[in-house]
C-alpha positions as CSV (number, residue, x, y, z in Angstrom):
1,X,67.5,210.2,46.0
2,X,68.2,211.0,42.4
3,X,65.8,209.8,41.3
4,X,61.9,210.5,40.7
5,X,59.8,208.3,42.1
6,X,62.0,205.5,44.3
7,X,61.0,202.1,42.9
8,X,62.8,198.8,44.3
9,X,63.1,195.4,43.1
10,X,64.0,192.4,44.3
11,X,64.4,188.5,43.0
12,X,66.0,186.0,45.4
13,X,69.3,184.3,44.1
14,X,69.3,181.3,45.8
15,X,66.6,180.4,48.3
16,X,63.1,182.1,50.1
17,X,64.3,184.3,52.7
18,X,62.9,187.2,54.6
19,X,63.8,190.7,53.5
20,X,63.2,194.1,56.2
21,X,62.8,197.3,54.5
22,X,63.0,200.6,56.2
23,X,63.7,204.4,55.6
24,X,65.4,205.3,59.6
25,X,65.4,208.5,59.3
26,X,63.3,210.3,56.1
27,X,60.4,208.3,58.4
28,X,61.2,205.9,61.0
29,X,57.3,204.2,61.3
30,X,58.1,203.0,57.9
31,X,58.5,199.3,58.0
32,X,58.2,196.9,55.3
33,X,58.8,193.0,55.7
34,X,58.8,190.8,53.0
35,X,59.1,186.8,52.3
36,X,61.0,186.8,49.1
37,X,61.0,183.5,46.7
38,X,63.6,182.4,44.2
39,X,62.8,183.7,40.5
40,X,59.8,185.9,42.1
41,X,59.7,189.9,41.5
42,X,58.7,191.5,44.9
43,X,58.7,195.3,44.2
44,X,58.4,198.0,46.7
45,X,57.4,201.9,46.0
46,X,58.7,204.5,47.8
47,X,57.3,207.8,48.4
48,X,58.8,210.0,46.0
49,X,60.0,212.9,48.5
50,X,63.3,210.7,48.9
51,X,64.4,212.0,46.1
52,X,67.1,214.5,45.5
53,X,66.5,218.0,45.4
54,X,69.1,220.7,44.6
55,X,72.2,220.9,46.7
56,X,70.9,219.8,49.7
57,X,72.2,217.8,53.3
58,X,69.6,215.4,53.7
59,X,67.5,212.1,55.2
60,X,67.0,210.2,52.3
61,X,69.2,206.9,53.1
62,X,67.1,203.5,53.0
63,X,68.4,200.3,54.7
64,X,67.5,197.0,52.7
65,X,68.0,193.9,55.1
66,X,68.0,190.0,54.0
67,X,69.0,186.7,55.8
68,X,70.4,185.5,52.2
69,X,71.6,186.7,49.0
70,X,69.6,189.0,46.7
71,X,69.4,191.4,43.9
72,X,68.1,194.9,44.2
73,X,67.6,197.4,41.4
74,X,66.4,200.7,42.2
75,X,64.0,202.1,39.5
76,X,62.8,205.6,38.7
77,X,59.8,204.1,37.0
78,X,57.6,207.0,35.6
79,X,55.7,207.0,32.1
80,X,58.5,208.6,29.8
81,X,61.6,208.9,32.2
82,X,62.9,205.9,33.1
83,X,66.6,204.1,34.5
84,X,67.4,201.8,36.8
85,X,70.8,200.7,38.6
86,X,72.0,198.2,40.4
87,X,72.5,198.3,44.3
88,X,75.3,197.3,45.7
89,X,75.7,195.4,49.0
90,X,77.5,197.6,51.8
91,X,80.2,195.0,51.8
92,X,81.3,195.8,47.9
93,X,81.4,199.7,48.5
94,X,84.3,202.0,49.3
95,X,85.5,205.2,50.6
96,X,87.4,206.8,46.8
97,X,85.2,207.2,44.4
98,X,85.4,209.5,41.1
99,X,81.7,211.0,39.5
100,X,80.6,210.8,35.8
101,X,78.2,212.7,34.2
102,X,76.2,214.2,31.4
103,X,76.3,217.0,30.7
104,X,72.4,218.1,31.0
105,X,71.0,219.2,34.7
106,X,73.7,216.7,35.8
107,X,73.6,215.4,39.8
108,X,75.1,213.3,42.6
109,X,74.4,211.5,45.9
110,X,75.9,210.2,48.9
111,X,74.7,208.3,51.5
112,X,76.6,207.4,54.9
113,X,76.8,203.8,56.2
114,X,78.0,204.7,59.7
115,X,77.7,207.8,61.9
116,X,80.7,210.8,61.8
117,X,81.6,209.9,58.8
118,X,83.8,212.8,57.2
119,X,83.4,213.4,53.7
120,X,85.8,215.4,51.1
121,X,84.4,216.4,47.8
122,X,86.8,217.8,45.4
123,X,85.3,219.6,42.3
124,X,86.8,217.8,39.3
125,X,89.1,220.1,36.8
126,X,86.9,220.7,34.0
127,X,83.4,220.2,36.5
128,X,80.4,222.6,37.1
129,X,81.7,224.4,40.6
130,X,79.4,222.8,43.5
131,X,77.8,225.5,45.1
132,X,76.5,225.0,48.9
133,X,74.9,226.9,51.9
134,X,76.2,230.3,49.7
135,X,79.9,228.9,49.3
136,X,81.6,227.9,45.5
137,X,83.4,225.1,45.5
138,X,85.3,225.8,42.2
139,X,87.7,223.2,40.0
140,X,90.1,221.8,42.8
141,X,88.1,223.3,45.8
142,X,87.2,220.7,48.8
143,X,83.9,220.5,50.4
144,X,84.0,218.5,53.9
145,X,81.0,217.6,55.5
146,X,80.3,215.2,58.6
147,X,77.2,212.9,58.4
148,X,75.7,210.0,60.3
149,X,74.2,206.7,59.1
150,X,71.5,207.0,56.6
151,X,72.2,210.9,56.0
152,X,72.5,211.9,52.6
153,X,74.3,214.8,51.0
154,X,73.0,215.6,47.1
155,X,74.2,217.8,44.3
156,X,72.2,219.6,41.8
157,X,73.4,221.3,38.3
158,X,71.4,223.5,36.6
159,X,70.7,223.1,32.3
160,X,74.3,223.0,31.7
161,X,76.4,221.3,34.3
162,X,78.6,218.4,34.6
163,X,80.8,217.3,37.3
164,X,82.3,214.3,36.2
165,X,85.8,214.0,37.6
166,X,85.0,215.3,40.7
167,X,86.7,213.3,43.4
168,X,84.8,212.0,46.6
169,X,86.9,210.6,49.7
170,X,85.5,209.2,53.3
171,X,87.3,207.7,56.3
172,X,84.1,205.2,56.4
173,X,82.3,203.7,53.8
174,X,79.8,205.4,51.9
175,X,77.5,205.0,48.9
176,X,77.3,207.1,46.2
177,X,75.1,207.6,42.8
178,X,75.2,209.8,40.0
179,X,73.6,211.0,36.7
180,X,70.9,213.5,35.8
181,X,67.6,215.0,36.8
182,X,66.7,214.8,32.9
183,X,69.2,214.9,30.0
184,X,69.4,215.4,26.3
185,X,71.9,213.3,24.5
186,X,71.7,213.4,21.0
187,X,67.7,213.3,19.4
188,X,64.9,212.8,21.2
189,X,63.3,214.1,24.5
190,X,65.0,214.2,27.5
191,X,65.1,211.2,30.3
192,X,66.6,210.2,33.7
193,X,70.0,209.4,34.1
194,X,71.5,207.3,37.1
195,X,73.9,204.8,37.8
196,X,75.3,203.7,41.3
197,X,79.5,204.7,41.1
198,X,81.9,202.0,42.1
199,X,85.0,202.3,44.4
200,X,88.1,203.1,43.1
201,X,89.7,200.0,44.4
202,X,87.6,197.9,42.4
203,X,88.6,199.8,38.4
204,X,89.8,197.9,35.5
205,X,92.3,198.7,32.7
206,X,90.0,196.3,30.5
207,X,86.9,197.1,28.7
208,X,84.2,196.5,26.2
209,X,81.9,198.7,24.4
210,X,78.9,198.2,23.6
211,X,75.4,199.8,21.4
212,X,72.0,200.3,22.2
213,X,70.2,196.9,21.6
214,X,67.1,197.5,19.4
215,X,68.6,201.6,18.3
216,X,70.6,202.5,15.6
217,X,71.5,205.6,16.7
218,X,75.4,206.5,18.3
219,X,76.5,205.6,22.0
220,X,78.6,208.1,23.7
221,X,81.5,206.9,26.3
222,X,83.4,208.8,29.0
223,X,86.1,207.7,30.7
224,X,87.9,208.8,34.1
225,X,91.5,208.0,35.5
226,X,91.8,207.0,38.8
227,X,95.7,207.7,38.6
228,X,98.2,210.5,36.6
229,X,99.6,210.0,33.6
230,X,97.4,207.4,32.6
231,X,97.8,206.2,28.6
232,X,94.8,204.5,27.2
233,X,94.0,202.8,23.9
234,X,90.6,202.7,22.4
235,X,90.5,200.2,19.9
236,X,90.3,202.0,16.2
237,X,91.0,205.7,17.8
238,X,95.3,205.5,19.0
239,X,95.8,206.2,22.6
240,X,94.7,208.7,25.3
241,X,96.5,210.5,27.6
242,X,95.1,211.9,31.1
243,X,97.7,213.4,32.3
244,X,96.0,214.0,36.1
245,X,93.9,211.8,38.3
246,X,90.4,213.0,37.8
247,X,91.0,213.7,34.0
248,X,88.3,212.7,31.9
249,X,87.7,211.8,28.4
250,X,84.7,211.0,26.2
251,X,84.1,209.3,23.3
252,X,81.6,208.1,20.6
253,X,80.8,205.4,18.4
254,X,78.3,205.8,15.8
255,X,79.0,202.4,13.7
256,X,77.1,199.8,16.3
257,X,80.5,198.1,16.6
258,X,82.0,196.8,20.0
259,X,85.4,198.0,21.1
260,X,88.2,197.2,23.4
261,X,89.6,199.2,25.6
262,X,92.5,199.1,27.4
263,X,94.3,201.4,29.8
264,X,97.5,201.0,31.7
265,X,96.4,202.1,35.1
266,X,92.5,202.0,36.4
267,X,90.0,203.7,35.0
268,X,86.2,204.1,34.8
269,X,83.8,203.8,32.0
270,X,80.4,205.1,31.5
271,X,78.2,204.4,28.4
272,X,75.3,206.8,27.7
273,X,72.6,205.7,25.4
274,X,71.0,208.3,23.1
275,X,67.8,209.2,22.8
276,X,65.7,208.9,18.8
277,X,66.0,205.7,17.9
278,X,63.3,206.4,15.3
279,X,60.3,208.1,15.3
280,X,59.4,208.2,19.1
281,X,61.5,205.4,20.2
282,X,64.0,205.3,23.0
283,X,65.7,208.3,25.3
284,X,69.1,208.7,27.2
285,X,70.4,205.8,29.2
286,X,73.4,205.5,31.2
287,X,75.3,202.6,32.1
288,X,78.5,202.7,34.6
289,X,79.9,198.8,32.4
290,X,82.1,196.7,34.8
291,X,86.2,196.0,33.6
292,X,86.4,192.7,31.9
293,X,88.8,191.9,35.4
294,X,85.2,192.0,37.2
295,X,82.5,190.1,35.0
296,X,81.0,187.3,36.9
297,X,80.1,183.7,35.9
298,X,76.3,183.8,36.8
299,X,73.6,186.8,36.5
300,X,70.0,186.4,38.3
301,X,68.5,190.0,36.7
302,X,65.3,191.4,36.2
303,X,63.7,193.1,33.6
304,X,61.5,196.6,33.9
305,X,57.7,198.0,33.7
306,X,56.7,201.2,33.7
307,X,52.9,202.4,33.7
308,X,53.1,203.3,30.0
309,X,53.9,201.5,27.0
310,X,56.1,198.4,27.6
311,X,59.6,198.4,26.9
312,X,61.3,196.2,24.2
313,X,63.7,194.4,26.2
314,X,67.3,192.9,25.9
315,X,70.1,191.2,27.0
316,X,73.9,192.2,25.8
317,X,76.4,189.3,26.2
318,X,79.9,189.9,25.7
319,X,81.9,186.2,26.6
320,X,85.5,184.8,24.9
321,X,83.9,182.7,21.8
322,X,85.3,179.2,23.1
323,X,83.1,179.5,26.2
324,X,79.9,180.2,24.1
325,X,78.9,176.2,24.3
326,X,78.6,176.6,27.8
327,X,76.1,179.7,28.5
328,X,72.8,178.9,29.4
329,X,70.3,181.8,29.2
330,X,66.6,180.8,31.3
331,X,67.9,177.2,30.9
332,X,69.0,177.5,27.0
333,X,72.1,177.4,25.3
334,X,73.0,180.5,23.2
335,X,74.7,179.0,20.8
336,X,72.3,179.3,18.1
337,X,72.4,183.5,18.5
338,X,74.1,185.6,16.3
339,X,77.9,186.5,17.6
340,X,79.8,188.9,16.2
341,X,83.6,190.0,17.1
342,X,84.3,192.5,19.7
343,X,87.4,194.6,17.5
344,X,90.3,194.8,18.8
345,X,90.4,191.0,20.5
346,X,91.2,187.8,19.0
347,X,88.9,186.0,21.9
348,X,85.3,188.3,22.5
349,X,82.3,188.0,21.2
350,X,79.2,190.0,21.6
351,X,76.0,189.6,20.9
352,X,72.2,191.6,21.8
353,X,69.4,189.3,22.5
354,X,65.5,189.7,22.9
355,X,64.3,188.8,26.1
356,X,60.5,188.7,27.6
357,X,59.3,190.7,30.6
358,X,60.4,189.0,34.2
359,X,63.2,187.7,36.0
360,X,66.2,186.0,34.2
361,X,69.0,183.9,34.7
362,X,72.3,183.9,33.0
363,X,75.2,181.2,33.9
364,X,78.1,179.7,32.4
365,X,78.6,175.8,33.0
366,X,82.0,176.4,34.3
367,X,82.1,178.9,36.9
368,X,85.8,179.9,36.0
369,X,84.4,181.0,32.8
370,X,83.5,185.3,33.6
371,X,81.6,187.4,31.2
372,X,80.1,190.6,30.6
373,X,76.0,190.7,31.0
374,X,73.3,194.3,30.4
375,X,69.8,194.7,30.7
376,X,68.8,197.1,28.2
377,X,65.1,198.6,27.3
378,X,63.6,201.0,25.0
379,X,59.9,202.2,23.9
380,X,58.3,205.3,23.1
381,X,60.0,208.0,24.3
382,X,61.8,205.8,27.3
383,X,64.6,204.1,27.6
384,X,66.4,202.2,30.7
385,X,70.0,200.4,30.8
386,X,71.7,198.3,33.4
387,X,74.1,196.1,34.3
388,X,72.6,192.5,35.5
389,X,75.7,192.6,38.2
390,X,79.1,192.6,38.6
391,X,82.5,191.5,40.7
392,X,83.2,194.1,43.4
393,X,86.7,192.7,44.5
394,X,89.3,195.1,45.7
395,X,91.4,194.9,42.7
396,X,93.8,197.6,43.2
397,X,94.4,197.4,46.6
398,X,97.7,196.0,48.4
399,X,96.8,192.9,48.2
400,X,97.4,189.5,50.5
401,X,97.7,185.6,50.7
402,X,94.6,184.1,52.0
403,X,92.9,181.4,52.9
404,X,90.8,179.9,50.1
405,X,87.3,180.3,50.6
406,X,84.7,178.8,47.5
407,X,83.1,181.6,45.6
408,X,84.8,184.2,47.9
409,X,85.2,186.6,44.9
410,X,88.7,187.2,46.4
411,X,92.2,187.1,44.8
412,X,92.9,184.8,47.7
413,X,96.2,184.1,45.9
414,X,97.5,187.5,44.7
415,X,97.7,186.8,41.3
416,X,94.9,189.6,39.7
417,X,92.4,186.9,39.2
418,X,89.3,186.0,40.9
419,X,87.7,182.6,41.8
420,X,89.7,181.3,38.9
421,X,90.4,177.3,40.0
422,X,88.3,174.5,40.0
423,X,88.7,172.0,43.0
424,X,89.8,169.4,40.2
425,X,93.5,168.5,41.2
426,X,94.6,171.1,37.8
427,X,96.3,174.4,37.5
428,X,93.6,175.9,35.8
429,X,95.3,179.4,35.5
430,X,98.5,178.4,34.7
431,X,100.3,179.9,37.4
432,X,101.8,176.6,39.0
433,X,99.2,176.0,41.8
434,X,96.6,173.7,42.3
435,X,92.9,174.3,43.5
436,X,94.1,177.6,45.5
437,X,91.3,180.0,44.3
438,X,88.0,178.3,44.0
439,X,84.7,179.0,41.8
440,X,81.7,177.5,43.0
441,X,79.2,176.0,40.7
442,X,75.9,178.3,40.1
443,X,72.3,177.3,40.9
444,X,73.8,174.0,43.1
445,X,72.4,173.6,46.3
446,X,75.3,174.2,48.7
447,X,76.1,171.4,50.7
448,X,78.2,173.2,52.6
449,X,75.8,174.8,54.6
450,X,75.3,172.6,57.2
451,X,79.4,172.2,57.6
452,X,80.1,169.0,56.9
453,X,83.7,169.4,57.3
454,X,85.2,168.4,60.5
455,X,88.7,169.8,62.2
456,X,88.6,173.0,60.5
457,X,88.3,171.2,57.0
458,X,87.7,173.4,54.1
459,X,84.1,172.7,52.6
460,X,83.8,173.1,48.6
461,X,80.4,173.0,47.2
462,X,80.2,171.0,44.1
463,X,77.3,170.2,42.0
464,X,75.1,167.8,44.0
465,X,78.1,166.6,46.5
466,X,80.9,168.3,48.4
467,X,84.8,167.7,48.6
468,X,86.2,168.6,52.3
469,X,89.8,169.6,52.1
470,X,91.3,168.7,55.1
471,X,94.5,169.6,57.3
472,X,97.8,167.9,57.3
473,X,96.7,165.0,59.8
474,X,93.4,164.4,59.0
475,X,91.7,162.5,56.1
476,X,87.9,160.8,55.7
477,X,85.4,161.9,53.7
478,X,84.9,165.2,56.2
479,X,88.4,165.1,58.1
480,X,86.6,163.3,60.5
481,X,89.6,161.0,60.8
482,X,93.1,161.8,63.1
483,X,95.4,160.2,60.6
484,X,97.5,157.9,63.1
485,X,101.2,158.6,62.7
486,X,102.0,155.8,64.9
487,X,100.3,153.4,62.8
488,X,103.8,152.5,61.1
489,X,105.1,151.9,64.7
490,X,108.0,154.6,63.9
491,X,109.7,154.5,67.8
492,X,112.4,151.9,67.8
493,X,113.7,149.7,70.8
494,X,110.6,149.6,72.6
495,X,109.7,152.9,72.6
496,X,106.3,153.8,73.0
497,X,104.7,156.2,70.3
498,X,102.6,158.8,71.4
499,X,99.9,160.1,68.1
500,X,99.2,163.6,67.9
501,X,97.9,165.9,65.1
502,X,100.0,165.3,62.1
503,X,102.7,164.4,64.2
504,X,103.9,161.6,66.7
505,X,105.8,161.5,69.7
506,X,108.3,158.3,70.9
507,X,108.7,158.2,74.8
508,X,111.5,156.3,74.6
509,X,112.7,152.9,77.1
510,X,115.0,153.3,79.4
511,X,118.8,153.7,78.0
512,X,117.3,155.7,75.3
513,X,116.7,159.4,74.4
514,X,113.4,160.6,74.0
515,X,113.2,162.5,70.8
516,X,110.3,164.2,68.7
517,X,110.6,163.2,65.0
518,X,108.3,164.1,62.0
């Protein structure tokens, strides 16, 4: 991959479970299988030949299997050039996807997730030209390839290159990672850069900056639009224009404040960290941060070691300021840290927060309540940034009613938010329904498991119960119960009332007509 030396972790959200890992085709005999426990770090080291080298079609895909939820960072976890990223599940990835870079020895990956899938690369306006098997792919040229399950295909700049804005698009679903073998950014040495690139389907047109917790030095930003003419406003700076899909823009901030942003179509944002944060202290970072439209309400995270000198770690928070009485950090509230404004909202607040070595979990009490959580690191001459997770929903696709499904992370409704009700007989979003989009509660022990709903009853975990939402027809504490129609003895002169499912049928005496009746 792109990175160094392949380090995996991996801390259980919910429950022991079993976990396969296997590399199918860099070496099939490679098998690792792994009981996995809740808040336990189980960390698995790769042999560091899967990494990316230079422009190259290659083997280097690695399949992660569990019976349950989990999180999985992949590390490159060497002395004095360190980052990590989050991996995402193959059922959040996509097939559109635009790179960011930096601008230092700058590279890309993709991996397939099912066989013949065809691949376009487009080099990006103002990117490095990709130059394969003799062939240059210069600023608007297309690269197709065809490649199987687990085959990779990786991109390598030389000192100077970047190729952010350079568009990828598959007929099947694919992963793909970008950043840098080793890159400068401001003082300081040089350090690895990667971050795992999103689909286009699931950009935001809100965002948040944010500094380096624990360096005062500047943070550098680049944006890309996913559509033309798309006008963005950086809070303190007037508005952007990228006037083509694949335009990109960057930006820095050297005053440690946090900014809005806000774009009228979607858009990507990148935050590179910059190396010097005194003396020997800290290197680049990079950080693809999540729109606002995809924070979560609950983070299990994990911090990093590295074989040299331990990082000084931290957690950035960025959450509307009424909500603040209800985070919970490792089982604390977080109301007695120090808050400031995010500038350009009336509602956000941000705050960086020390945190100690290990796993970590973040939730709000009300899991309607989203908000913006990064693992951050620094020490000498290192530095490591990611996000603890993120919402994946197809935001920008068509998109259509659906049944309601508790913690779904689906806009089952259609209404650009996510998970946004409470099953508490309220129209918690304001938009004149009632419990049609449903959060679940964090850390509860789902009671829905073992489907306690009968009749095709919907099953909503609660906190230490469940509430079955049954068909028209049914009632009882799990729908167990054919509501009988005929109860009220409905068929007049005799007639003899027939109950079926939500309805009732009167077979009528003799001089009478036989009629069906709701």
């Amino acid at each position: 991959m792109l990175i160094e030396r392949k380090n995996v972790t991996m801390s259980v959200v919910k429950e022991e479970l079993e976990v396969t890992i296997t590399t199918p085709l860099f070496d099939s005999t490679y098998l690792r299988q792994l009981s996995v426990n809740k808040n336990v770090i189980s960390t698995e080291i790769f042999n560091w030949n899967l990494r990316g080298i230079g422009t190259e079609l290659g083997n280097k895909g690695i399949d992660i299997k569990a019976d349950n939820e989990i999180t999985v960072y992949a590390v490159n976890k060497e002395k004095e050039t360190t980052d990590a990223f989050v991996v995402f599940p193959c059922d959040a990835i996509g097939d559109e996807y635009y790179i960011l870079t930096w601008n230092v020895r700058s590279a890309f990956m993709i991996i397939a997730t099912m066989d013949n899938t065809v691949v376009h690369v487009t080099t990006g306006k103002g990117a490095t030209p990709i130059i394969y098997k003799g062939v240059t792919y210069s600023p608007g040229m297309t690269l197709t390839l065809i490649i199987n399950t687990y085959e990779s295909f990786h991109v390598q700049g030389l000192e100077t290159s970047d190729f952010s804005g350079t568009y990828v698009k598959s007929n099947k679903v694919i992963t793909v990672m970008s950043g840098s073998q080793c890159s400068n950014i401001g003082g300081g040495a040089c350090d690895h850069l990667c971050s795992q690139m999103t689909s286009v389907g699931t950009f935001g047109k809100q965002f948040v900056t944010m500094n380096m917790p624990n360096c005062n030095v500047p943070v550098d930003f680049k944006i890309v639009a996913s559509s033309s003419n798309t006008y963005i406003n950086i809070n303190g700076r007037g508005a952007v224009h990228l006037a083509t899909a694949g335009d990109v823009h960057a930006f820095q901030v050297t005053d440690q404040t946090s900014r809005t942003i806000m774009a009228d179509k979607p858009i990507a944002l990148a935050f590179f960290a910059e190396g010097g944060c005194g003396s020997d202290q800290g290197d680049p970072a990079m950080i693809l941060l999540p729109p606002i439209e995809q924070f979560a309400a609950d983070y299990t995270f994990s911090t990093i070691k590295t074989p040299g000198n331990p990082f000084q770690n931290a957690l950035t928070v960025v959450i509307p300021s009424t909500e603040v009485n209800g985070l919970s950090l490792d089982g604390h509230l977080m109301t007695s840290y120090h808050w400031q404004q995010v500038q350009g909202s009336s509602t956000l607040q941000i705050t960086n927060v020390n945190i100690v070595d290990g796993p970590h979990t973040i939730f709000h009490s009300n899991p309607t309540v989203t908000f913006l959580a990064v693992s951050t690191g620094t020490a000498k001459y290192n530095s490591y940034g990611y996000i603890a997770g993120q919402r994946l929903a197809p935001i920008n696709s068509n998109c259509s009613i659906s049944k309601t499904v508790p913690g779904d992370i689906v806009d089952n409704d259609c209404d650009g938010l996510i998970d946004e009700e409470l099953l508490d007989g309220t129209d918690n979003d304001g938009d004149g329904k009632i419990d049609e989009d449903l959060a679940v509660y964090f850390n509860d022990i789902n009671e829905c498991a073992s489907h306690p709903c009968m009749h095709e009853g919907i099953c909503v975990d609660l906190v230490d119960l469940y509430n079955c939402s049954c068909l028209p027809g049914y009632n009882g504490e799990n729908c167990q119960t054919d509501i009988d129609e005929c109860a009220s003895s409905p068929c007049q002169h005799t007639g003899h009332c027939v109950d079926l499912v939500n309805d009732y049928r009167c077979h009528c005496s003799k001089g009478y007509k036989e009629t069906t009746v709701k």
